[in-house]
Structure formats: structure tokens, C-alpha cells
C-alpha positions in Angstrom: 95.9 83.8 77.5 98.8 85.8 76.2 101.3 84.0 74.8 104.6 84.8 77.2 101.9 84.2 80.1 101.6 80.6 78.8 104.8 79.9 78.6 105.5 81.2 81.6 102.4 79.1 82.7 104.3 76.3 81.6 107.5 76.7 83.8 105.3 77.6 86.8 103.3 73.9 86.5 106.7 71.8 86.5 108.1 74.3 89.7 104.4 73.6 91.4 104.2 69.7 90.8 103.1 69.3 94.6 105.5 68.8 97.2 106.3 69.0 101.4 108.0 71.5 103.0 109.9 70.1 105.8 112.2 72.4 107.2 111.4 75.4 109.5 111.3 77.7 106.4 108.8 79.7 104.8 105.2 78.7 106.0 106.7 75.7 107.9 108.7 77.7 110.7 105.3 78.8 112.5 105.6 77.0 115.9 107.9 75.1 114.5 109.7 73.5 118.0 106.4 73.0 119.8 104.2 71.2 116.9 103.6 67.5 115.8 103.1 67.8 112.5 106.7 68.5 111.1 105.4 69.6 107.3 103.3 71.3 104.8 102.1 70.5 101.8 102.1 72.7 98.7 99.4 71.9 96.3 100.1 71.4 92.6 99.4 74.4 89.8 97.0 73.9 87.1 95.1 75.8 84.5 91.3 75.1 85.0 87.7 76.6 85.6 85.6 77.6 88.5 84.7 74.0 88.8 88.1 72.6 89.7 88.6 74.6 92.6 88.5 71.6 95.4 89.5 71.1 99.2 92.3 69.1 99.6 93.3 66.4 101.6 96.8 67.5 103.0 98.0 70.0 105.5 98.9 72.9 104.4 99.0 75.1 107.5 99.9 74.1 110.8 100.1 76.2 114.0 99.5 76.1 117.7 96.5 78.5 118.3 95.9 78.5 122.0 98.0 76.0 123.5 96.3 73.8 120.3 98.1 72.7 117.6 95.7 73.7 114.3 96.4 71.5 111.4 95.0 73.2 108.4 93.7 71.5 105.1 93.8 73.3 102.1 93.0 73.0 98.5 93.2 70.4 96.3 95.1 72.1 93.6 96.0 76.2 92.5 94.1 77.3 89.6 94.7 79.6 87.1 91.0 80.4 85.6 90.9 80.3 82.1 86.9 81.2 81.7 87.8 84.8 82.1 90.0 87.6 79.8 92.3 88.5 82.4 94.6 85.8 84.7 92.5 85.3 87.7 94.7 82.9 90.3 93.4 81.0 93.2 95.0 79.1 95.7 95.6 78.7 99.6 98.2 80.3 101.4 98.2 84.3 100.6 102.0 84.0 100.0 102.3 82.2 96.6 100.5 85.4 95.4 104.3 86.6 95.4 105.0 83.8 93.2 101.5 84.6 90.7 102.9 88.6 91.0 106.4 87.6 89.6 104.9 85.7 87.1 102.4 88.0 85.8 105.4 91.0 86.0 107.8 89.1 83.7 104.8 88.4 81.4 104.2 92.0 81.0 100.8 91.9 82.4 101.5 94.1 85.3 102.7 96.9 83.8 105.2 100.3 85.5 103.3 102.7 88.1 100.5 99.5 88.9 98.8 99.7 92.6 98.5 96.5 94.1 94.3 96.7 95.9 94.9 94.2 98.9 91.5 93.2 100.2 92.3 91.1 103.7 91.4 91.4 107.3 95.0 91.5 107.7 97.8 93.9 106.4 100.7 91.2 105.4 102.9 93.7 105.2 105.4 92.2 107.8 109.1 92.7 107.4 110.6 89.0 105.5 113.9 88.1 107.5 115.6 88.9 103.6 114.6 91.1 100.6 114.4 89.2 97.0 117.3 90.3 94.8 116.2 94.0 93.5 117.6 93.4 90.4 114.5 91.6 89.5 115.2 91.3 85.3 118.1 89.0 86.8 116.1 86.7 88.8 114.6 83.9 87.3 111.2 82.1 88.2 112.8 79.3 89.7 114.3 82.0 92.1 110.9 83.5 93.0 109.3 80.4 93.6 112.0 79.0 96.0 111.7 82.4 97.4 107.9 82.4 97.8 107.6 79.1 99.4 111.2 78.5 101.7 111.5 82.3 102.9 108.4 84.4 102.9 105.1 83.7 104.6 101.4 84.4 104.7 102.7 87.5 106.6 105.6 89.2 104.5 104.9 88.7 100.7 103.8 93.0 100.0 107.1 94.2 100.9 109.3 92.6 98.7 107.0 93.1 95.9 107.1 96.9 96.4 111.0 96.7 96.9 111.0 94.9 93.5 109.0 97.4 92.0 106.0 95.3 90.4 104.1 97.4 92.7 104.5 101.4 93.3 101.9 101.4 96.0 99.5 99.1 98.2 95.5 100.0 98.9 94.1 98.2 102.1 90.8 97.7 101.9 89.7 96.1 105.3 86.8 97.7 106.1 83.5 99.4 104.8 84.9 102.8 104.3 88.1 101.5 102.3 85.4 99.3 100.2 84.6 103.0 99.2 87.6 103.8 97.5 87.6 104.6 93.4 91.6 105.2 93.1 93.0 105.7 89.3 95.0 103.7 87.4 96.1 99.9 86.6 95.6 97.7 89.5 95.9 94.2 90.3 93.5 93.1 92.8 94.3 91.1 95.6 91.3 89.1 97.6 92.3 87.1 100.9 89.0 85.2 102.0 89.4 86.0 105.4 87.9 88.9 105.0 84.7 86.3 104.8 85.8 85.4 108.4 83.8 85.7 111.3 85.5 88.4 112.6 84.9 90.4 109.2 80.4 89.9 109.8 80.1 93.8 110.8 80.6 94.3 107.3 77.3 92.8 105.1 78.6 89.6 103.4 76.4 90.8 99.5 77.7 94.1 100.1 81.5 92.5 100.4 80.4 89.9 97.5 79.4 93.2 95.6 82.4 95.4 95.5 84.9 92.7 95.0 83.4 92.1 91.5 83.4 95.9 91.3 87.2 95.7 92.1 87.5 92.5 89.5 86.3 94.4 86.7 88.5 96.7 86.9 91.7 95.2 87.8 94.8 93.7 85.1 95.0 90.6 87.1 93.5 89.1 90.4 95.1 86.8 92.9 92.7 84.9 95.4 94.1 82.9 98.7 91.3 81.1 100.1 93.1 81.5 103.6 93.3 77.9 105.2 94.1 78.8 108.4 91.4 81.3 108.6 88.7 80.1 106.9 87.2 76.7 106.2 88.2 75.8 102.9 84.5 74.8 101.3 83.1 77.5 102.3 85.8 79.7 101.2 85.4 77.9 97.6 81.7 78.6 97.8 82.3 82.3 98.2 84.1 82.3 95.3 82.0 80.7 93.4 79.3 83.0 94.5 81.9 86.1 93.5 81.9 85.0 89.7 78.3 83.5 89.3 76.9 86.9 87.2 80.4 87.8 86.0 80.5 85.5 82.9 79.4 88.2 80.6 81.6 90.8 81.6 84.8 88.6 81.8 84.3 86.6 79.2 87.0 85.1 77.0 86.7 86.7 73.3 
């Protein structure tokens, strides 16, 4: 691990020590007059392996889905993988990748003119009700991570990183034909594992499996949300799992 990234790392695992959200911010504000459960829980940040990645015991998600109020467990903790030469994150809701993307900027890790490659069932590119300060060498990480968690949601975190500027551009890849694309240049991948969901089945789960390593080897950095309220958390772990199994070789630490 680089050594401003573990630093970094450092300050990132005191601001992520696990704690509620209970005001209608953020995450929290979905449905937020019509549900029971009044808060959300933010899992703690550690540096770990393939092996730690767990299901939690907390909700992390709550909305009313059908006149049905959906109370979402997610994982047990974030992970930053340390098996593998470049910062591979995984965690629940897709916006802390906002967070993980600050992080990785001001470590010099994502580097000028880098595409973010946004494989999701879902664009996420929704308007936040505010922009993050654009003077980004002036923000702090405390700032971001209030930010991430009490403003955006699992809806609105591309934007402001594009307004930023830790990303000049965005590549949706949400279907077969996108999986196609070979676009140049740095890029941090970006895996939601919704696009394991149900409603994602017209497109062959190995052949999905297969180009998202494709994608990994390629890529600076890669974020992973395992999606609580769209997938069931084990499985989505599983996935993962099954994502990295014949990738120790080629990811290796030195």
C-alpha cells in the first residue's frame, strides 16, 4: 500500500468507527415520514482480505417498497483488500464510494484525465440537493465523509465527483453491449452488485463474472457496493468472492 494511502487509511478508520444516522439526511431521508425504523447504520472501515467480507447484523437501508417498509441488512464491516497491488474497496451502500474516490484522489492514486467505468443496473447520476465545495485541495477528508454520508445518497454520488474533477468522464456499462467496450486510458472501476440482480439475468451471470475481472485488471483502483437494498447480502459476498477466486496471480501484492 502506498504510503500517503495508509495514512490516509488511517484517518478514514477513526471517521468510519460505526455509527447511526438518525436524521432525514443522506441515506436516511428515503421515506423518511412514513417508515418505522427511524435510522441507519454505517458499518465500521477496516483493512482486511477476501475472508472478512461478512453480513452484518444492522440496518443499513430502510425504505417503503410497495406500501412495505424494506429494512435492509448490510455488511458487517467495509474492507479495504490488502491481498491485491491496487486498493480494491468493498462495502454496502454505493455512496461511500464518494468517500473511497476522495480518498484515493488526495493519495494521488487517481491521477488528472481518469474515467470513472460504473458497472450498475442503475445510472446514479441524480442531481445531490448541493455540490461539494469545488475547490477540492481545500476540503478535508473529514468534509468528504460528512458529505458522503449526511448529504448524498445511493443515487447522487457521480456528479459531484465529476464537478470535483477526480473524474473527467463516466462509462455506463449496464448491459451486454457496454460490457464490450475497450476505452483508453487510466480508469477506476466501479462494480455495484445489482447488476447480479434478478432483473440483470438476460445478461449470462460467468459472462458478467468474466469481464469485471477483465475491467479489474485494468483499472488504478476499484470500488465494490454490495447493494443492500438490491441484493441479498450473502449472495452478493459470494459473487465477489467468485470475482477474485483466479485473480490471485495477476493481482498479487509484490
Amino acid at each position: 500500500m502506498p504510503d500517503r494511502l495508509s495514512v490516509l487509511m488511517a484517518d478514514a478508520i477513526t471517521l468510519y468507527k460505526g455509527f447511526y444516522i438518525e436524521s432525514p439526511v443522506g441515506n436516511n431521508a428515503f421515506s423518511w415520514e412514513k417508515r418505522r425504523q427511524k435510522s441507519i447504520w454505517v458499518p465500521p472501515l477496516q483493512r482486511g482480505k477476501l475472508s472478512n467480507l461478512a453480513s452484518g447484523d444492522k440496518v443499513v437501508f430502510s425504505e417503503i417498497d410497495e406500501k412495505v417498509e424494506q429494512q435492509c441488512i448490510g455488511l458487517y464491516q467495509f474492507v479495504l483488500l490488502q491481498d491485491f497491488r491496487i486498493p480494491i474497496f468493498v462495502f454496502d451502500n454505493h455512496n461511500h464510494a464518494f468517500f473511497f474516490w476522495w480518498l484515493l484522489w488526495k493519495a494521488h492514486i487517481i491521477e488528472p484525465r481518469t474515467k470513472l467505468v460504473h458497472i450498475d443496473q442503475h445510472s446514479d447520476m441524480r442531481e445531490p440537493p448541493h455540490y461539494f465545495n469545488p475547490n477540492s485541495e481545500n476540503v478535508d477528508l473529514k468534509k468528504a465523509f460528512e458529505n458522503t454520508n449526511y448529504m448524498l445518497n445511493v443515487g447522487n454520488f457521480i456528479q459531484p465527483a465529476l464537478q470535483t474533477g477526480i473524474f473527467t468522464d463516466v462509462l455506463m456499462i449496464d448491459s451486454s453491449v457496454r460490457f464490450e467496450l475497450q476505452p483508453s486510458g487510466p480508469c477506476v472501476l466501479d462494480v455495484d452488485m445489482d447488476i447480479f440482480a434478478a432483473e440483470m439475468n438476460y445478461i449470462n451471470t460467468n459472462y458478467k463474472i468474466v469481464k469485471i475481472r477483465e475491467w479489474i485488471k485494468r483499472a488504478d483502483a476499484v470500488t465494490i457496493a454490495t447493494s443492500p437494498y438490491f441484493m441479498d447480502q450473502p449472495e452478493a459476498i459470494s459473487l465477489i468472492r467468485d470475482i477474485f477466486s483466479t485473480m490471485d496471480t495477476e493481482l498479487q501484492t509484490n
